[in-house]
C-alpha positions as YAML, in Angstrom:
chain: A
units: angstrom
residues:
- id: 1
  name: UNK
  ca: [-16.91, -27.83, -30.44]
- id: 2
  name: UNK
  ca: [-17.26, -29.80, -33.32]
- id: 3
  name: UNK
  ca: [-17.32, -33.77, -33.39]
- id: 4
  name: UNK
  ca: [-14.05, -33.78, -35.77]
- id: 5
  name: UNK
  ca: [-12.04, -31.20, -33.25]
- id: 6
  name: UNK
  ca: [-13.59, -33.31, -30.12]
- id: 7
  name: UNK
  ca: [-11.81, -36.73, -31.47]
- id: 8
  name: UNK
  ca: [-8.80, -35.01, -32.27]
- id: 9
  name: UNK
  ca: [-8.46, -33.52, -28.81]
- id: 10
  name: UNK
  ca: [-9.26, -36.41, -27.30]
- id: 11
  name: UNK
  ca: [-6.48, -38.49, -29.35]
- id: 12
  name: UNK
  ca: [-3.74, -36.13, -29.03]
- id: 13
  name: UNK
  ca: [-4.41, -36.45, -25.25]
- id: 14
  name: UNK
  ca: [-4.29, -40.09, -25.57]
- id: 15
  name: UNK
  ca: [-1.69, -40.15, -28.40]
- id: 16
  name: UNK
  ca: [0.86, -37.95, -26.09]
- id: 17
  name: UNK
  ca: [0.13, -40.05, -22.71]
- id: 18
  name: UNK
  ca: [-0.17, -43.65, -23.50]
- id: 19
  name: UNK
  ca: [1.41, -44.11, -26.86]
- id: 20
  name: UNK
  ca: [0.12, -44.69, -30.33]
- id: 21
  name: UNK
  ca: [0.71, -47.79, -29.71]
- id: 22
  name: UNK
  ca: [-1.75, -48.43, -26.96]
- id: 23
  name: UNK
  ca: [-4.46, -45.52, -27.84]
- id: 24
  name: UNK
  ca: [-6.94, -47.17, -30.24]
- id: 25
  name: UNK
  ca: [-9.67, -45.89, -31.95]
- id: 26
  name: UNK
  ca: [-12.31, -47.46, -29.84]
- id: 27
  name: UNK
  ca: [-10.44, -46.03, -26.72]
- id: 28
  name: UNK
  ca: [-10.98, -42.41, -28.25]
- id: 29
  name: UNK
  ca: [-14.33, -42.83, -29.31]
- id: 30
  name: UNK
  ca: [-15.27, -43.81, -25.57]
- id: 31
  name: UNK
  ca: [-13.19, -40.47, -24.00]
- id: 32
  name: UNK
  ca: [-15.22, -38.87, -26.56]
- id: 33
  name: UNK
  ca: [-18.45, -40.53, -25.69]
- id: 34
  name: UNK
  ca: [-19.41, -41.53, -29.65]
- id: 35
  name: UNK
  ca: [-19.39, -44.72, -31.29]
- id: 36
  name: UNK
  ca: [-16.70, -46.64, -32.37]
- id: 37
  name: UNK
  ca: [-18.42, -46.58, -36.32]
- id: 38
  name: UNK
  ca: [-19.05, -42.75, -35.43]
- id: 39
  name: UNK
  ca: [-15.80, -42.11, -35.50]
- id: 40
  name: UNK
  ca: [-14.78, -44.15, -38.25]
- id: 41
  name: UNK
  ca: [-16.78, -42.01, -40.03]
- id: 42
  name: UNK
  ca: [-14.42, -39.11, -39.47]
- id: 43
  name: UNK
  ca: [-11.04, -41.36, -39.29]
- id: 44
  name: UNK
  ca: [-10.91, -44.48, -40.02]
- id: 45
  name: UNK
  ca: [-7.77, -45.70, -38.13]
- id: 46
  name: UNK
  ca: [-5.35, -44.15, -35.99]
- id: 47
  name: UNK
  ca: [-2.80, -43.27, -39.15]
- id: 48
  name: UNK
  ca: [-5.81, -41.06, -40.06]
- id: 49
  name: UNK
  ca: [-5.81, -39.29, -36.72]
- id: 50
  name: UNK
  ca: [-1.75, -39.63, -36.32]
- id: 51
  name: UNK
  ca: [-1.81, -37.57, -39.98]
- id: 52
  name: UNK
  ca: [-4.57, -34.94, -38.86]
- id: 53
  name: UNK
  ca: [-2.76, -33.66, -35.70]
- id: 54
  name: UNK
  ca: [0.79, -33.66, -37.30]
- id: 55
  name: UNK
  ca: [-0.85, -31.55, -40.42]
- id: 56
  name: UNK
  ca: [-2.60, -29.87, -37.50]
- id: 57
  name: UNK
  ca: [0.86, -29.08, -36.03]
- id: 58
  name: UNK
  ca: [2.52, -27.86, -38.99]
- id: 59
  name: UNK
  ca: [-0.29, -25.42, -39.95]
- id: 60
  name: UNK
  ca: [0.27, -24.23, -36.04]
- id: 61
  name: UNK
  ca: [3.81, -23.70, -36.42]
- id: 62
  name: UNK
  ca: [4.27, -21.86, -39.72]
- id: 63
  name: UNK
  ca: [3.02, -18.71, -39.28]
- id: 64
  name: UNK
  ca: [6.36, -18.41, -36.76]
- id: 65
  name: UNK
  ca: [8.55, -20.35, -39.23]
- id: 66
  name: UNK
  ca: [7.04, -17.32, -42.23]
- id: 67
  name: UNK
  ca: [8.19, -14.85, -39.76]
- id: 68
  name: UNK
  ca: [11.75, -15.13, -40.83]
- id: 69
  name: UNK
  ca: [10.74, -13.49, -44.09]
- id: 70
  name: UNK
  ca: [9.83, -10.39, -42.48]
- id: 71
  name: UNK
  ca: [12.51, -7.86, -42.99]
- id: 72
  name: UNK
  ca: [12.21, -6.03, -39.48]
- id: 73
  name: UNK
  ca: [13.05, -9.30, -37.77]
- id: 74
  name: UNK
  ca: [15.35, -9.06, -34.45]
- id: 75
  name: UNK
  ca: [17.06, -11.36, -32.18]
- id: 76
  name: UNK
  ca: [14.67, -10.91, -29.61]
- id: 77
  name: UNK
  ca: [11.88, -12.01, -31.99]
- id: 78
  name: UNK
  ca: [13.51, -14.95, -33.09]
- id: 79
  name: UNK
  ca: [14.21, -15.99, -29.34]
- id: 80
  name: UNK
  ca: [10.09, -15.34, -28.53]
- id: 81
  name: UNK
  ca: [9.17, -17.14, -32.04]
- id: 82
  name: UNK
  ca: [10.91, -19.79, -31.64]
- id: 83
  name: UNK
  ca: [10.04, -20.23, -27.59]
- id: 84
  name: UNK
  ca: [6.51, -20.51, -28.82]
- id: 85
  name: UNK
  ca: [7.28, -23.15, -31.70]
- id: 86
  name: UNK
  ca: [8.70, -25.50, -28.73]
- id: 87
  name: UNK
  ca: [5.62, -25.21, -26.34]
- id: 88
  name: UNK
  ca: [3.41, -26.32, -29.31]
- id: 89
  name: UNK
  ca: [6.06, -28.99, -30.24]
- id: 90
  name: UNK
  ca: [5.73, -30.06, -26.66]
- id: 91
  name: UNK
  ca: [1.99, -30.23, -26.81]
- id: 92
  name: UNK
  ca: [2.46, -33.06, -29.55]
- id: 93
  name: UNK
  ca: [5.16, -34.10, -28.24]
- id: 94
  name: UNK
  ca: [4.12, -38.25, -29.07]
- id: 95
  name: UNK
  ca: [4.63, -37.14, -32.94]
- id: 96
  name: UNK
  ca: [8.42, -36.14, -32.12]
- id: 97
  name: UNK
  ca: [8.73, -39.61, -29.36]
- id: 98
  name: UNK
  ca: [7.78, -41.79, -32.09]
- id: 99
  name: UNK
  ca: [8.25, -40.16, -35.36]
- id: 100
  name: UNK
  ca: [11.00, -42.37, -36.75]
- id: 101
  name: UNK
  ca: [8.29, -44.96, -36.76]
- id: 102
  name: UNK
  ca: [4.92, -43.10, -38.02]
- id: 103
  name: UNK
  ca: [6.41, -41.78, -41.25]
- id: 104
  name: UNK
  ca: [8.03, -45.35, -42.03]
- id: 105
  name: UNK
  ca: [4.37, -46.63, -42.28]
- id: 106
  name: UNK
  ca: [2.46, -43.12, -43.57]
- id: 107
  name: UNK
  ca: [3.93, -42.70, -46.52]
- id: 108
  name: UNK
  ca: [1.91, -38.98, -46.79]
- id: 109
  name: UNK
  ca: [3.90, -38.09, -43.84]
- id: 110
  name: UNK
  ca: [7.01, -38.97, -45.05]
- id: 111
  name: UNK
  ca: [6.88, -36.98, -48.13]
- id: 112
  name: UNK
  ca: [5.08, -33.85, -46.46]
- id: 113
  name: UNK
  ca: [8.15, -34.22, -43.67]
- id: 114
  name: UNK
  ca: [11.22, -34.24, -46.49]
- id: 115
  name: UNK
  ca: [9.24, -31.44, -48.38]
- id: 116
  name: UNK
  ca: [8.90, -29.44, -44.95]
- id: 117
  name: UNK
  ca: [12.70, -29.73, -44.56]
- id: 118
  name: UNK
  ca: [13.23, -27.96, -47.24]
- id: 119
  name: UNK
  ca: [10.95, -25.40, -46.55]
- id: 120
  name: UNK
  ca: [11.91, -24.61, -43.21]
- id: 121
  name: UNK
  ca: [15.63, -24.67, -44.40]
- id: 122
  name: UNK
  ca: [14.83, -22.21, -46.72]
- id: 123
  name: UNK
  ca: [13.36, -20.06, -43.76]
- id: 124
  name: UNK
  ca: [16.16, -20.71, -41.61]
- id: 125
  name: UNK
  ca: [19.41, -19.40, -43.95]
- id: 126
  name: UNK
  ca: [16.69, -16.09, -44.75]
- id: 127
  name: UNK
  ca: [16.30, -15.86, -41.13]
- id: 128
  name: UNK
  ca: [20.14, -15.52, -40.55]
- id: 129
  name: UNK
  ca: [20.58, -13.52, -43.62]
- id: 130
  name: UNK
  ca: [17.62, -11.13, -41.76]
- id: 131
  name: UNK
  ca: [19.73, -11.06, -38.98]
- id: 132
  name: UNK
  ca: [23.04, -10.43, -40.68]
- id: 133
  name: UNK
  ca: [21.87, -7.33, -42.19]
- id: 134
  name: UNK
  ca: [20.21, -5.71, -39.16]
- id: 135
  name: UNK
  ca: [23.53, -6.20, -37.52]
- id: 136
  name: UNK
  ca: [22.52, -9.22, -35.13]
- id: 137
  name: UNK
  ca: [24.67, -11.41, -36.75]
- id: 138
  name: UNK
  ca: [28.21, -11.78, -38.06]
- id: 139
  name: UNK
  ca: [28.72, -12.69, -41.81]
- id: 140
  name: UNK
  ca: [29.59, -16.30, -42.31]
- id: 141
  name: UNK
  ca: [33.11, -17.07, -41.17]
- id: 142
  name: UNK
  ca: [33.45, -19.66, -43.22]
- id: 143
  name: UNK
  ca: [31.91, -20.97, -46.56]
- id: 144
  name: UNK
  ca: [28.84, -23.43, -45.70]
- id: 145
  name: UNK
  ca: [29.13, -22.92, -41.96]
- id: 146
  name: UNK
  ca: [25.62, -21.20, -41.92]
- id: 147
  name: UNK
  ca: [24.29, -24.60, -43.41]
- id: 148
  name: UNK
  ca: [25.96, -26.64, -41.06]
- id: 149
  name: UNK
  ca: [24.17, -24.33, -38.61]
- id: 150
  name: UNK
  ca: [20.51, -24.48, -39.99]
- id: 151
  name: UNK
  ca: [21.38, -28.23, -40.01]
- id: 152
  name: UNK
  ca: [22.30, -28.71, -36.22]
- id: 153
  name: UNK
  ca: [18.74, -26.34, -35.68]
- id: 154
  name: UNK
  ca: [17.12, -29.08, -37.90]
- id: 155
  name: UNK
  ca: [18.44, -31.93, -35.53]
- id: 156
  name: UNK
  ca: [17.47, -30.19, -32.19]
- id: 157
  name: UNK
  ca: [14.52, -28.96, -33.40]
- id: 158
  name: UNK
  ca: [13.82, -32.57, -34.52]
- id: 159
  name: UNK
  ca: [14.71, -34.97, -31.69]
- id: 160
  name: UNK
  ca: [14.93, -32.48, -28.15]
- id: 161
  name: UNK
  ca: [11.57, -34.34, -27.06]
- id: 162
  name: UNK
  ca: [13.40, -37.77, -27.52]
- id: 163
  name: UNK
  ca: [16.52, -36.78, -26.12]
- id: 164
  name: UNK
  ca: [14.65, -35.35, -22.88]
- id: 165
  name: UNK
  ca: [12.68, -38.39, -22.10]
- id: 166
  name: UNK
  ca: [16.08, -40.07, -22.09]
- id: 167
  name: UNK
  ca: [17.87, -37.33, -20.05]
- id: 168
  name: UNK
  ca: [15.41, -36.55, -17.48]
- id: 169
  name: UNK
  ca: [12.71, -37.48, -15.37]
- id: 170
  name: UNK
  ca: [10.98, -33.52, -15.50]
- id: 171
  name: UNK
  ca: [8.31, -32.85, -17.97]
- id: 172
  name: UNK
  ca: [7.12, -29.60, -18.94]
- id: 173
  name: UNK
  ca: [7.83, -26.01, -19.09]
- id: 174
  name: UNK
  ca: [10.92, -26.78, -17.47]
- id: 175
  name: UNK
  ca: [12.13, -29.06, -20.04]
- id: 176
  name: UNK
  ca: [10.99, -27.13, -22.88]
- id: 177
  name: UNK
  ca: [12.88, -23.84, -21.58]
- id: 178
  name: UNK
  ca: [16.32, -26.09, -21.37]
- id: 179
  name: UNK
  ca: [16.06, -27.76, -24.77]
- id: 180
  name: UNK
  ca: [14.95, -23.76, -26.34]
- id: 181
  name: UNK
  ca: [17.94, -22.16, -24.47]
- id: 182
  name: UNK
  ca: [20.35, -24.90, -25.82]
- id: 183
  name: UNK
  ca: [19.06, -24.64, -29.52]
- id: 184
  name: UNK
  ca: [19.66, -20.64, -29.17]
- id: 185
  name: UNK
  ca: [23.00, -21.03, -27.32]
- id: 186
  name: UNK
  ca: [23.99, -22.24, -30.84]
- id: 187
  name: UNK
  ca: [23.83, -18.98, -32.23]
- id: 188
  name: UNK
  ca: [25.64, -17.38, -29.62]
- id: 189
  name: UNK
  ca: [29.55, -18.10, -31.28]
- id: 190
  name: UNK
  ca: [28.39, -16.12, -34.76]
- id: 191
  name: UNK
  ca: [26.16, -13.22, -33.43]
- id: 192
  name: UNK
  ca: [27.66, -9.45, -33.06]
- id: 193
  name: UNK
  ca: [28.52, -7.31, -29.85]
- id: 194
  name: UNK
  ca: [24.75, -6.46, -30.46]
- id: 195
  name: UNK
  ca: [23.53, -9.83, -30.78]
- id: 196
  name: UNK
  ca: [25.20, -11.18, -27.84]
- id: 197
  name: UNK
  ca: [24.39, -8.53, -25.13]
- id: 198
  name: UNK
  ca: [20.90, -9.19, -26.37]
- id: 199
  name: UNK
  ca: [21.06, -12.81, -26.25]
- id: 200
  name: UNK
  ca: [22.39, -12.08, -22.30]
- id: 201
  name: UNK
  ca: [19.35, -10.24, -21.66]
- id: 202
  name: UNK
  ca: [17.26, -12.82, -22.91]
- id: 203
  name: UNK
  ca: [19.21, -15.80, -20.51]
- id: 204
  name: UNK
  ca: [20.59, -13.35, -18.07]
- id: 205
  name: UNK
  ca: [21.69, -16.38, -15.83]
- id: 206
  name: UNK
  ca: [23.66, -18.10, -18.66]
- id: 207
  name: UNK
  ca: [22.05, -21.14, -17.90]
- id: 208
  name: UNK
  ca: [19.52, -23.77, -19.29]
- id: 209
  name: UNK
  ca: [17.93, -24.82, -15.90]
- id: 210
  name: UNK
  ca: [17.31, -28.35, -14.96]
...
């Protein structure tokens, strides 16, 4: 493994157990068993390292995100894809716990963020379009309700990790499934006869554990 991937390992373990706060850069370069200079060399602070992994993250999450362009998408693919996107927003999890925070002092991430948004609204109204026309989904009921939808995805999507750490004591898989099954549950009210005996396979206990 390379030096560069080594650090960033070793920081995101940090990062997601002790805080950016408290991780420092010599702390990292110790786990890591280089020099504090060593690793300056590769990132100079911890915003450097805080920017790498959340760049890191996004390039890991948009090939599901690009799936919504696919025009053979199904409900059940959505449910997997976006299962998938939560485990690996779990695994940097301290990027969602103090977010609010980083991109008021990186200024890169704050613009990268707003310019994501738009991106992944983009990919969300396709998505439901997608599913619309393959018969997953009923048409919009009323004008603008599908953006108020994408919206509410945004905010879950956005903040679960907070909210859980708040909520409840569990951490992992556990928590992950509940916060996936309550972002999908919002679908439930607009998708057809189809979509929702699918949806019932895919939760066949109706409920979001915990």
């Amino acid at each position: 493994m390379k030096t560069k991937d080594r650090i960033l390992q070793a920081a995101l373990r940090q990062f997601n157990e002790l805080g950016t706060d408290q991780a420092t850069v010599r702390s990292i370069a110790e786990e890591v068993g280089i020099s504090h200079g060593n690793l300056c060399y590769h990132y100079k602070n911890t915003d450097e390292l805080i920017e790498a992994l959340y760049l890191q993250l996004v390039a890991e999450i948009s090939p599901f995100a690009e799936s919504a362009f696919r025009p053979d998408i199904d409900l059940q693919e959505v449910w997997e894809q976006s299962w998938l996107t939560f485990q690996l927003m779990y695994r940097y999890r301290f990027l969602l716990l103090d977010f609010a925070r980083i991109i008021r002092r990186i200024d890169s991430m704050r613009q990268n963020f707003r310019q994501l948004m738009v991106l992944r609204r983009q990919q969300f109204h396709h998505g439901l379009q997608q599913l619309i026309q393959r018969g997953w989904m009923e048409p919009e009921p009323l004008p603008g309700q599908y953006d108020h939808l994408v919206t509410q995805f945004l905010i879950v999507g956005n903040h679960w990790i907070t909210e859980s750490t708040i909520q409840f004591e569990q951490e992992g898989e556990e928590v992950v499934r509940y916060y996936h099954r309550a972002m999908m549950a919002l679908l439930f009210p607009y998708l057809s006869e189809k979509g929702k005996q699918m949806h019932r396979e895919l939760a066949p206990d109706g409920k979001s554990g915990l």
